[in-house]
C-alpha positions, 0 to 999 in steps of 0.5 A, a space after each residue: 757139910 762143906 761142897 767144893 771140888 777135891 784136887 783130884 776132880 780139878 786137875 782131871 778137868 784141867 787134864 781134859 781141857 788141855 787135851 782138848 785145847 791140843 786137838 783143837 788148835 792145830 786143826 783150827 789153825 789149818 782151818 784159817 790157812 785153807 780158808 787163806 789159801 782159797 782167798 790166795 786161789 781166788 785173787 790168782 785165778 781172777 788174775 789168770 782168767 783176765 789174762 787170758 781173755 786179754 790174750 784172746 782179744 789182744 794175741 797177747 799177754 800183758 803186764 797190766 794190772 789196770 788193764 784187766 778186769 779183775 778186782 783186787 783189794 786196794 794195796 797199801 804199795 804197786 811197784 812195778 819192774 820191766 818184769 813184774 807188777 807186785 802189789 803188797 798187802 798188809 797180810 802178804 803180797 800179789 805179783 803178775 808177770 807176762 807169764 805167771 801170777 802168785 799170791 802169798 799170805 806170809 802169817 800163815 806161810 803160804 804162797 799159791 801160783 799159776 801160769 797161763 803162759 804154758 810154753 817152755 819149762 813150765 808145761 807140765 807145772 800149771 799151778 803151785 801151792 807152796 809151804 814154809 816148812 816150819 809152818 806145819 799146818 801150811 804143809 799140810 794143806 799145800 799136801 791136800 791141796 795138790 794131793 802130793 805128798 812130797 815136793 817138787 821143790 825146796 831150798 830147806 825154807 819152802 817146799 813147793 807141790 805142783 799140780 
């Protein structure tokens, strides 16, 4: 007596684990880019939190990366404008202005920003989560995130939710 498997009993198991594979790829892909976006949130909102300590002692913000008492990972590069500090990573980039800071993590096409200085046009635009749109599980968590489902803005790249 011969034991095998028919080829009816292979392709069945083959079937299932495809389905399976399907169901279970995206949803981990969008597990890697929440949990990315909660590193991005965390650098930001150390960066807005040291900024507005200093703006308590000091009646003002500062473009000093130094001067604040945040902890950054070390960058591979720090350039620096009259109007923006960027310091870049291997996975994206971080930048502080007098006004706002951001975070982007460009593998998995997100970019997180904030403002803590709320006067003029950004009043009502305290925090983004931003998208590229060809990277669906980033639009997904940017929707969740912010609980918008339709963006304040896009340029056909990237759509960016405000909360």
């Amino acid at each position: 007596m011969k034991h095998g498997f028919t080829l009816i009993e292979l392709l069945v198991v083959v079937l299932i684990v495809g389905i399976l594979t399907a169901v279970a790829i995206p949803q981990y892909q969008k597990a890697v880019t929440k949990s990315r976006l909660v590193q991005l949130k965390t650098f930001v909102e150390a960066i807005v939190k040291a900024e507005e300590e200093l703006f308590l002692a000091q009646g003002k913000y500062i473009m000093d990366i130094d001067a604040l008492t945040v902890s950054l990972p070390p960058a591979k590069s720090i350039t620096t404008t009259t109007e923006k500090i960027r310091l870049t990573y291997s996975w994206g980039a971080c930048s502080l202005s007098k006004v706002e800071a951001s975070c982007s993590n460009s593998n998995i096409g997100i970019y997180y920003h904030a403002y803590f200085d709320y006067a003029g046009k950004h009043e009502n635009e305290k925090r983004e989560c931003s998208a590229k749109i060809d990277m669906p599980a980033a639009t997904q968590v940017c929707k969740q995130e912010t609980g918008k489902d339709t963006p304040f803005w896009t340029d056909g790249t990237w759509a960016a939710y405000a909360y």
